[in-house]
N, C-alpha and C positions, 0 to 999 in steps of 0.2 A: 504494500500500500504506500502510493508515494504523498499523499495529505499527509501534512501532522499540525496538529489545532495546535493555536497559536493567539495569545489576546493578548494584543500591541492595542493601545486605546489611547496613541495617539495620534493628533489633528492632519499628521505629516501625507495622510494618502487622500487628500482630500485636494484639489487644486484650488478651489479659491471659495469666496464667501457663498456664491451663489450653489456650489455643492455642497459644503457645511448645511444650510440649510435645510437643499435638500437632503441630505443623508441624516438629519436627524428630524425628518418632515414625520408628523404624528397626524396627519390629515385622512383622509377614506384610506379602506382596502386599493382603489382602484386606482388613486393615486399616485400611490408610493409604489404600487404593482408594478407606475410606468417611469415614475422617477430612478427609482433606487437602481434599474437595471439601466440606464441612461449613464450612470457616472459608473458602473464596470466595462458598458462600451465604450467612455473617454477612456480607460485607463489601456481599452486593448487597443487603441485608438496610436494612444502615444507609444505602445510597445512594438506595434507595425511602424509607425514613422519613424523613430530609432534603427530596426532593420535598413532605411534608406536611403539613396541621397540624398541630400537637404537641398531639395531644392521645393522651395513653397509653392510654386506656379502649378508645378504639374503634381504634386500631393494635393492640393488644396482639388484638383479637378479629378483627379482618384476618388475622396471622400467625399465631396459632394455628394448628396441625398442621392442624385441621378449617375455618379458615377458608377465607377467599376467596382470601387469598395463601398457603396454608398451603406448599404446595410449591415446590419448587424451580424445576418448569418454569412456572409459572405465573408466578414473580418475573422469571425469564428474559424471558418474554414480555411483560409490562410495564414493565421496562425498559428494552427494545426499542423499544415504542411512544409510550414519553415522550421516546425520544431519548435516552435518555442514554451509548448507545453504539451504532456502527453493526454495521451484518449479520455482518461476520465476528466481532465479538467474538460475538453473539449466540448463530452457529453454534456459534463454542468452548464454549461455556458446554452448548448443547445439548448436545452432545457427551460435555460432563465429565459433567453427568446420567447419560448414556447409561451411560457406563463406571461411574457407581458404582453404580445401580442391577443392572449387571449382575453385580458382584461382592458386593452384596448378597444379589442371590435367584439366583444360580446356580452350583451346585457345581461344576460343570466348566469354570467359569474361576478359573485358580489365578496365575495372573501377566501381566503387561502384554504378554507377546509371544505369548499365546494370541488366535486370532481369536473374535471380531470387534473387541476390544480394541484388539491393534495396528493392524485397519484406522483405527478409528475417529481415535483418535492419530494416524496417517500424515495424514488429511485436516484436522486439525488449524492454521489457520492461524498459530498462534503457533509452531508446530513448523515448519511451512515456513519460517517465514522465521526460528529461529534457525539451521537447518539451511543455510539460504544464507549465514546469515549467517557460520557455520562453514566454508564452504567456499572462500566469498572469502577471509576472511583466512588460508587455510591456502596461498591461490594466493598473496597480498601479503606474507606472511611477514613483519609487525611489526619492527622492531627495538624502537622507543620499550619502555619499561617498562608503559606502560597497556595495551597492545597486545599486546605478549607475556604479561599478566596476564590479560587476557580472553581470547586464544584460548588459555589451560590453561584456565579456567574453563568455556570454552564443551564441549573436549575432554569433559572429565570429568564435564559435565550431561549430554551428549548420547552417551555412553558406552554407554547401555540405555535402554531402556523405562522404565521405575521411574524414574530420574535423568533422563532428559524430560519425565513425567509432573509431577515435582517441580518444574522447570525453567518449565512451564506453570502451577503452581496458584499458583508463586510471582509469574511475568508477570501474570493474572487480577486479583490481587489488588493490586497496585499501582496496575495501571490500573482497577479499582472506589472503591479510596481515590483516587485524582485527580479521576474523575468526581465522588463524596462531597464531595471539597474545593470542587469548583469549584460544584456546589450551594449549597453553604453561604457561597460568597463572595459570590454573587451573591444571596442570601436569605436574610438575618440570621437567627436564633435569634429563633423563636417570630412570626415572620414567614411566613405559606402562597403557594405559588406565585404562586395566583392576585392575592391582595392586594397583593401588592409590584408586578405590573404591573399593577393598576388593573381587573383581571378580578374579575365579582363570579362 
């Protein structure tokens, strides 16, 4: 299993005020169903344009709504094929697609524990395994202070649907900013994939 839970609760994977917001947005199911997965496609956003040459002109006409990256599944999918994360995040990421477009265009899902929502969620790798991850340490019963700090934390993500879901957009994006970073370690600023290992 290549996940490992991880609660980093600080502001740093957030790009500016207008995410902060929304990532701590407490407004409808339907809302946040379309917001919260909005700021893990900026984050796959910036770990494809790092892949790139820098050049704005023809990235900015790539990710236009009407381009060739315009979409969310389409970044997924390229993503994917560059390697820069394996199948299960993939899937997840499929997935969160799945749920926000369904809370998009269809009226009769009004919250996270309507089907095919919740299935979708339940098959959710990131959810499996905080959910193990919860259940072990409710068998190990912590004393340490760390220990007993994450399993209330774990508790009270994993409480509902809504507060998994959250639990998940917040996992996605960390691990898209790590992927991000480690692109960029490996190929400086204004340096292209290709040119840095000698690929014309």
């Amino acid at each position: 299993m290549r996940y490992i839970a991880t609660y980093n609760f600080a502001m740093d994977f957030l790009e500016n005020e207008n995410e902060e917001l929304a990532f701590y947005n407490h407004d409808s199911n339907r809302a946040v169903a379309v917001v919260w997965p909005a700021i893990v496609e900026n984050r796959l956003t910036d770990a494809l344009r790092a892949c790139m040459r820098p050049d704005e002109r023809v990235a900015n006409e790539l990710f236009r709504p009407e381009g060739a990256l315009g979409t969310f599944a389409q970044k997924i999918k390229l993503g994917y094929m560059l390697g820069l994360y394996q199948e299960d995040l993939k899937d997840d990421l499929v997935l969160l697609a799945k749920i926000r477009n369904a809370f998009a265009h269809r009226v009769d899902i009004t919250g996270f524990e309507t089907s095919p929502v919740r299935d979708w969620m339940d098959n959710m790798t990131t959810l499996k395994v905080h959910r193990a991850l919860l259940e072990r340490m409710k068998k190990e019963s912590p004393q340490d202070v760390h220990g007993q700090t994450t399993l209330s934390i774990l508790s009270s993500e994993l409480v509902d649907y809504r507060n998994s879901f959250h639990l998940c957009i917040r996992f996605m994006i960390h691990k898209l900013l790590a992927v991000e970073s480690a692109i960029k370690s490996r190929h400086p600023a204004n340096t292209t994939v290709g040119e840095s290992t000698g690929r014309s």
